[in-house]
C-alpha positions as CSV (number, residue, x, y, z in Angstrom):
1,X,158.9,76.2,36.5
2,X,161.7,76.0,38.9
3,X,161.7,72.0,38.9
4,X,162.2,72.5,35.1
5,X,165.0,74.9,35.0
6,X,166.8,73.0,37.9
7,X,168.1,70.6,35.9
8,X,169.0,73.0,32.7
9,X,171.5,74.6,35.6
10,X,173.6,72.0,35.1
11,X,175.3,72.8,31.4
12,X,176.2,76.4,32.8
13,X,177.3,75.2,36.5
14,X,178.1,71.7,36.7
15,X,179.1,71.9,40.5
16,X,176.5,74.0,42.6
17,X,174.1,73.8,39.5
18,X,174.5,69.6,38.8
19,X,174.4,69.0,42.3
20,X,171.7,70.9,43.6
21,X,169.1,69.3,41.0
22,X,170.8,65.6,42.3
23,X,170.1,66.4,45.7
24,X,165.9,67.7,44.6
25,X,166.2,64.3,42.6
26,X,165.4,65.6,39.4
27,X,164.8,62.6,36.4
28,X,161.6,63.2,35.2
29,X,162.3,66.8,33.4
30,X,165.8,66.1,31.3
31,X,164.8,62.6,30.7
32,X,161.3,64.4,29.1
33,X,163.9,66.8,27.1
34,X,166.1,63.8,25.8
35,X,163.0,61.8,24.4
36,X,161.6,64.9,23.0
37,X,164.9,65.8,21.4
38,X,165.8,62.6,19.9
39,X,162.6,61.7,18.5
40,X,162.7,65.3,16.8
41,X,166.1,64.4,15.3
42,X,165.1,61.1,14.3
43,X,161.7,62.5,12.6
44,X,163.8,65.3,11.2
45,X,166.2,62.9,9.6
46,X,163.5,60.8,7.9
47,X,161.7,63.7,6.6
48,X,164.8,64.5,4.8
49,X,166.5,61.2,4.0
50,X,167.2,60.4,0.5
51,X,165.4,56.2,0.7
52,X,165.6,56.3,-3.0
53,X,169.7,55.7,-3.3
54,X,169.2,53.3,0.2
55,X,166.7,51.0,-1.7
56,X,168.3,51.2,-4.8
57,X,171.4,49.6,-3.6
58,X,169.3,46.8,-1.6
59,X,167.7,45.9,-4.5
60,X,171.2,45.4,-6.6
61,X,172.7,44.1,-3.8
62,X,169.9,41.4,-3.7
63,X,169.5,41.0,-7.5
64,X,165.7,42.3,-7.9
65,X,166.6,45.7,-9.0
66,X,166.1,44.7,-13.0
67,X,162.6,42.9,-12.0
68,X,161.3,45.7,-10.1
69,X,159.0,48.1,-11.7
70,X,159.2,51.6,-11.5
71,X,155.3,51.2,-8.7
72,X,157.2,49.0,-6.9
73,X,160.2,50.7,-6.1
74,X,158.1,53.8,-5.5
75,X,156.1,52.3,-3.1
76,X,159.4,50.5,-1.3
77,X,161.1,54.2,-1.2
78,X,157.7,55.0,0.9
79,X,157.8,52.1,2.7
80,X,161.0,52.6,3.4
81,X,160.5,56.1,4.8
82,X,158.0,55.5,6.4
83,X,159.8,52.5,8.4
84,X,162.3,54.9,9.2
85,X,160.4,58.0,10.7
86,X,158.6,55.1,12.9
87,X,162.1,54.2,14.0
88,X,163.7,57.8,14.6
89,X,160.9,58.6,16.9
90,X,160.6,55.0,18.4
91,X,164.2,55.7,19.9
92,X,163.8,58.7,21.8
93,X,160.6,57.1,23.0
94,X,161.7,54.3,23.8
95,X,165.6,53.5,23.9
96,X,166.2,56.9,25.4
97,X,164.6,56.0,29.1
98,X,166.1,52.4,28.2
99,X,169.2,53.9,28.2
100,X,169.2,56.4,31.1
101,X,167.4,53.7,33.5
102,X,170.7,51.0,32.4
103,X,173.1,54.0,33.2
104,X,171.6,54.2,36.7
105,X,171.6,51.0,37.6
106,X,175.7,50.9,36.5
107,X,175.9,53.8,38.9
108,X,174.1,52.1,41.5
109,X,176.2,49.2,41.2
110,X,179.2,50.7,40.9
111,X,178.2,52.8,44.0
112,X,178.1,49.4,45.8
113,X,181.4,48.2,44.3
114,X,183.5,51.3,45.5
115,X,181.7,51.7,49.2
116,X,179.4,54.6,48.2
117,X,176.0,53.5,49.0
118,X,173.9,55.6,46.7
119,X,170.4,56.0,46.5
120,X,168.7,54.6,42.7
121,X,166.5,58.0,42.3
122,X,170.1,59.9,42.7
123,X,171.6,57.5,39.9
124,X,168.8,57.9,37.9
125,X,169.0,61.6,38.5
126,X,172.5,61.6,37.7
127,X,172.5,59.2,34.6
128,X,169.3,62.1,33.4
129,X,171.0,65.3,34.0
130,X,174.3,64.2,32.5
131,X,172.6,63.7,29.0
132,X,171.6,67.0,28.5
133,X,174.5,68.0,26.3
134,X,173.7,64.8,24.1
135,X,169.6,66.8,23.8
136,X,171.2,69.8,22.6
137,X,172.8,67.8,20.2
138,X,169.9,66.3,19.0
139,X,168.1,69.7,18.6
140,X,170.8,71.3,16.5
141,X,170.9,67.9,14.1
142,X,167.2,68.1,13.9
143,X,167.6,72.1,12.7
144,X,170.4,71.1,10.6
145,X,168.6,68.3,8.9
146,X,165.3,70.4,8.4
147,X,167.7,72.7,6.6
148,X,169.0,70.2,3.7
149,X,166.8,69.4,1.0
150,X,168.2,65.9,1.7
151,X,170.4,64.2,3.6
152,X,172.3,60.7,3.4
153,X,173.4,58.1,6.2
154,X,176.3,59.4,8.4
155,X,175.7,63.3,7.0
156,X,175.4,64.3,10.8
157,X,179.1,64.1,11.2
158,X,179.0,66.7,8.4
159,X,176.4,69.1,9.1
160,X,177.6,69.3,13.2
161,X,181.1,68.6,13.2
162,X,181.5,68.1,16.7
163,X,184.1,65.3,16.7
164,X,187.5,64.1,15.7
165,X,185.9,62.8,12.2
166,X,185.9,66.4,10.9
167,X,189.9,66.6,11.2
168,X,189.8,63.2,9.1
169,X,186.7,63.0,7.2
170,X,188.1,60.0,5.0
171,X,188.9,57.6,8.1
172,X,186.9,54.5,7.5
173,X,185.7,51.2,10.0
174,X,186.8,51.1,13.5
175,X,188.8,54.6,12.9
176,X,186.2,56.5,11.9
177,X,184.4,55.4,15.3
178,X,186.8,55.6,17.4
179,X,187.3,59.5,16.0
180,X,183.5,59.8,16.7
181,X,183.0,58.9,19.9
182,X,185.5,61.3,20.9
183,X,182.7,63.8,20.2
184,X,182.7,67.4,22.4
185,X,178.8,66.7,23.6
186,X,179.6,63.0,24.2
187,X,182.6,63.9,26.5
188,X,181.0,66.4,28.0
189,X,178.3,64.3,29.1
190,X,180.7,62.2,30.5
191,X,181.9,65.0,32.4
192,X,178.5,66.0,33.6
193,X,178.1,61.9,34.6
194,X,181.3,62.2,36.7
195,X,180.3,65.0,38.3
196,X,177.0,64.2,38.9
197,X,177.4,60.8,40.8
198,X,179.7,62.5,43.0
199,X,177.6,64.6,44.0
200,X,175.3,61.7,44.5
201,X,177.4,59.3,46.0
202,X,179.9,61.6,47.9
203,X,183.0,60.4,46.4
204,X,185.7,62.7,45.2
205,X,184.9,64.4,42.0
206,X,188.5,63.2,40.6
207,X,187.7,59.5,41.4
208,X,184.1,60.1,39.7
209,X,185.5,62.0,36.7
210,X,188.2,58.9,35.9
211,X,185.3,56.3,36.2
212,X,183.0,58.0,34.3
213,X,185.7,57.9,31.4
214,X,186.2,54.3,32.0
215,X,182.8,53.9,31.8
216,X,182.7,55.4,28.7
217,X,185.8,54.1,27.4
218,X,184.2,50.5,27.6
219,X,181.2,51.4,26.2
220,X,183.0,53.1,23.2
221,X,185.1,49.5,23.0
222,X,182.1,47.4,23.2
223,X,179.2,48.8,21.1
224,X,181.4,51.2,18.6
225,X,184.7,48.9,18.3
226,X,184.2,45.4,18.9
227,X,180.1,45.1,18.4
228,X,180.4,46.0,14.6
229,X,183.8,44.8,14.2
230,X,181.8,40.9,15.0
231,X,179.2,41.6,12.2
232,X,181.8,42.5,9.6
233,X,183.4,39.5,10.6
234,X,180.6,37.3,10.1
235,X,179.3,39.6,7.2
């Protein structure tokens, strides 16, 4: 029970609390929390998304609306649930440790760069703990979407207004990301991450906390700006 809790330590003492379960090198727990709470948000989601207006607009878009019979776009709208539910739970089995293991290794490497030899079970440890803000966030959209009779793509923003889209709901393409990713749980995982590979590594918290950001900075520019800003230029 105590190997469990360790970890949880960190969200109401990030110094004594982060650093203590980085030291007892404790991955296995919060990683377990984060696929548990993604999947459930990704499940909850397709239990409540509204596929009939989704595969509606594919089939106009495509020109097969007006030669598709009422059967077959029932059994699409299934399909197409279906497809997603698979999907929602396949990324919190799946992505999630993807993602956690690929934040490690950037620790690890970054370790190396800046002359702060770090062990890869502290990274990983690290990269684990720090993502606990993003599972509570995943627990309260699951909750939120259970609550709706239905919900639509991008709703979450809506229904947990947790970042600088609230204060400008209509902002569109790269704004509207940008706004998003400056999300409280986001930055406060970055925070945690910070924090947490200092404690790891041993270098000053200050010098953690700024690449941390930068870290997440150029993530934010590469998969949120310039990533979708390539398909809707080949689109």
């Amino acid at each position: 029970m105590v190997s469990v809790l360790q970890p949880a330590r960190a969200i109401l003492d990030p110094v004594d609390g982060l650093s203590s379960a980085i030291e007892a090198r404790r991955w296995f727990w919060p990683l377990l929390f984060l696929v548990v709470a993604v999947s459930c948000s990704g499940a909850a989601f397709a239990l409540r998304w509204n596929a009939e207006r989704t595969v509606t607009q594919q089939l106009q878009m495509s020109g097969e609306l007006q030669n598709t019979t009422e059967q077959d776009l029932a059994q699409q709208i299934i399909t197409a649930q279906r497809v997603r539910l698979v999907t929602g739970v396949a990324q919190g089995v799946f992505m999630v440790p993807a993602l956690v293991v690929s934040v490690a290794v950037i620790l690890k490497l970054a370790g190396w760069l800046f002359s702060a030899p770090t062990p890869f079970t502290k990274c990983l440890s690290a990269a684990a703990v720090a993502m606990l803000p993003l599972a509570l966030l995943h627990f309260i959209l699951a909750a939120s979407f259970m609550r709706q009779p239905a919900v639509a793509d991008g709703q979450d923003a809506q229904l947990v207004p947790s970042s600088l889209v609230a204060l400008w709901p209509h902002s569109t393409g790269a704004a509207q990301r940008v706004l998003a990713s400056l999300d409280f749980f986001k930055l406060w995982s970055a925070a945690l991450l910070g924090l947490g590979f200092s404690a790891a590594s041993g270098m000053p918290r200050a010098r953690a906390l700024v690449l941390s950001f930068v870290l997440y900075a150029m993530y934010v520019g590469a998969f949120t700006i310039g990533l979708p800003g390539m398909r809707g230029g080949v689109a």
